[in-house]
C-alpha positions in Angstrom: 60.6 246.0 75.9 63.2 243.5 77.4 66.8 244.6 77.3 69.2 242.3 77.1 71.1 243.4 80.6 67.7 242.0 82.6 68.0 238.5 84.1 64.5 236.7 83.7 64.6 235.8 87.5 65.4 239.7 88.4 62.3 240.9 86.0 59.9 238.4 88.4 60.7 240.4 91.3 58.3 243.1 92.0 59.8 246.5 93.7 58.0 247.2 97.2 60.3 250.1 98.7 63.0 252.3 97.8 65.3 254.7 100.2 68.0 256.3 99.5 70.2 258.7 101.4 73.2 260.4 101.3 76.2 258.4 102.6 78.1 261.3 104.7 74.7 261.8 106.7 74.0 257.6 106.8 77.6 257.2 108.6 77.3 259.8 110.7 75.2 257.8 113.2 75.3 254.2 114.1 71.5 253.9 114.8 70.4 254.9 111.0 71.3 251.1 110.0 68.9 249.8 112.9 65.9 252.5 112.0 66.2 251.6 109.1 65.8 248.3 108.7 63.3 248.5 111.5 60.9 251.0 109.0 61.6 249.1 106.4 61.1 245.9 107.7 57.4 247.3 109.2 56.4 248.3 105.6 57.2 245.1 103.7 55.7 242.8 106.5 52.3 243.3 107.1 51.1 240.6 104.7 53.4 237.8 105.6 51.8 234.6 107.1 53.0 236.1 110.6 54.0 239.5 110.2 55.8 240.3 113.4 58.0 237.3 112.9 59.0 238.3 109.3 59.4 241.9 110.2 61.8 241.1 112.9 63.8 238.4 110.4 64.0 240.8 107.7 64.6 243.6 110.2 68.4 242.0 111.6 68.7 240.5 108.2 68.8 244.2 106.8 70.4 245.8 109.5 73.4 243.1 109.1 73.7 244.2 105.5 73.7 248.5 106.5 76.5 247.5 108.9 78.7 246.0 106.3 77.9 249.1 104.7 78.6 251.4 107.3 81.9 250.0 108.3 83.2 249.7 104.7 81.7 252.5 103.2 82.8 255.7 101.9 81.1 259.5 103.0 80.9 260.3 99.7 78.2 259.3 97.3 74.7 258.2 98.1 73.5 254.7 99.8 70.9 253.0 97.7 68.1 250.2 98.6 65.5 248.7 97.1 63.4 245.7 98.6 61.6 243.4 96.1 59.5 240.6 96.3 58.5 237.3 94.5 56.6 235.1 96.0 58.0 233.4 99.7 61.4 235.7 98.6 62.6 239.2 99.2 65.3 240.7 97.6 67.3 243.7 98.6 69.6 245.2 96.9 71.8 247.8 99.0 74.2 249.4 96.8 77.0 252.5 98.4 80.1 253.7 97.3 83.5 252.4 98.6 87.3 252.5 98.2 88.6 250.0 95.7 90.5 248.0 98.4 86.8 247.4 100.0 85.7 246.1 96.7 88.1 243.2 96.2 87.2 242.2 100.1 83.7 241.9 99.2 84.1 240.2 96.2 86.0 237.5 98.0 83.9 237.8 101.1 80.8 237.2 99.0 82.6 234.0 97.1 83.3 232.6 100.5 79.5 232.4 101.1 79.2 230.1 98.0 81.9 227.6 98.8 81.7 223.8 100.4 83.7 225.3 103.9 81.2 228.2 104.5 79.6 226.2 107.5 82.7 225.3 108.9 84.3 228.9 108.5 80.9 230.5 109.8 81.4 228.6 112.9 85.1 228.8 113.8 84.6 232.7 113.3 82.1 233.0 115.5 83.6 230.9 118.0 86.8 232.8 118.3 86.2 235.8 116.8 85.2 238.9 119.7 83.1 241.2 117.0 81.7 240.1 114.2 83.5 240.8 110.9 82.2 242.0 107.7 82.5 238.3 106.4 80.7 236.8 109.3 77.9 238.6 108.8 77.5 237.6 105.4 78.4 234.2 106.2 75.7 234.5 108.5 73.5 235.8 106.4 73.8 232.6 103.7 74.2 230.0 106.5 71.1 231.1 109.0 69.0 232.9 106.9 69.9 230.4 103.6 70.4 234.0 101.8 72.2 233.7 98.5 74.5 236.9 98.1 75.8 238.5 95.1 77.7 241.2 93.9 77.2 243.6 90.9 79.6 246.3 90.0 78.1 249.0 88.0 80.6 251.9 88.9 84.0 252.4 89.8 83.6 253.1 93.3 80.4 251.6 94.8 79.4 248.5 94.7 75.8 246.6 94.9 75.0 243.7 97.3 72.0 241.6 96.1 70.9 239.1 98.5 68.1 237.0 98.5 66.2 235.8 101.7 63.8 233.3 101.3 62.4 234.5 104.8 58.7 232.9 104.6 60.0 229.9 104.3 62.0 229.4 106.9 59.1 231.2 109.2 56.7 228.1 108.2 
C-alpha cells in the first residue's frame, strides 16, 4: 500500500545498510565518522564497475556528511543512516538530533547548494577559508561529487540530510 507521504523517486531506491548509534558515544571520538564511512563504504561497493574506486568516493563523500554531523550535533538522541541505491545512484540519508539554531544554518546551508553562485562561493571559501566549514563541505559535496542535498525535518530537534551521489557516473 502506497501512502501518500512516499515520493515515487524515494520508493525506487532500494535500502542496502542501516547503522545507527547513539549520538553521546558517536561524538565522543573523531575517528567513528572516518570508520564509518570506511565500513560502510566496503559493504555497498563490491559490485560497482570498479569497486575500490567507488568505495573510496563514497567513503570521503560519507565521512564529509558524519563531520557536519559531528560538529553540529547534539549528545543526546541517536544518529541515524541508511544507504540506498537505484541504479548508478546512492542515497544516504544521515539524520541526528541538533539545537534549533543548527537547524536554520542547515536549512540555508543546504539552499546555498541549489543556487546560480554555488561554484563561485565553493571556490572563494576554499581559497581563503583555513578549515573547512560546515557549508563548504556541502558545497563540496554538490559541486565535486554533483550531489543534490536536501533537508527533511521530521522532529523538533534533529534533522535529516538526504543527499544523492550519482557516484558511478562520475567513476565512468
Amino acid at each position: 500500500m502506497l501512502t501518500a507521504s512516499k515520493k515515487p523517486a524515494e520508493m525506487a531506491f532500494s535500502p542496502l545498510l542501516q547503522f545507527e548509534m547513539d549520538m553521546r558515544t558517536f561524538l565522543s571520538e573523531w575517528q567513528h565518522c572516518d570508520q564509518l564511512s570506511t565500513f560502510i563504504a566496503r559493504m555497498i561497493s563490491h559490485n560497482r564497475t570498479d569497486p575500490i574506486r567507488h568505495s573510496n568516493f563514497f567513503s570521503f563523500a560519507l565521512n564529509e556528511l558524519l563531520e557536519v554531523s559531528f560538529r553540529g550535533g547534539s549528545p543526546e538522541g541517536r544518529i541515524d543512516c541508511i544507504v540506498y541505491r537505484r541504479d548508478l545512484m546512492e542515497r544516504v540519508k544521515l539524520s541526528f538530533t541538533c539545537p534549533s539554531g543548527q537547524q536554520e544554518f542547515y536549512r540555508e546551508a543546504v539552499a546555498r547548494t541549489h543556487q546560480e553562485d554555488a561554484f563561485s562561493r565553493y571556490l572563494g571559501a576554499i581559497s581563503t577559508d583555513q578549515t573547512p566549514n560546515r557549508e563548504v563541505i556541502l558545497l563540496d559535496l554538490a559541486i565535486n561529487f554533483d550531489a543534490d542535498v536536501h533537508l527533511e525535518e521530521r522532529a523538533p530537534a534533529s534533522i535529516t540530510f538526504v543527499v544523492d551521489l550519482p557516484l558511478e557516473r562520475a567513476i565512468n
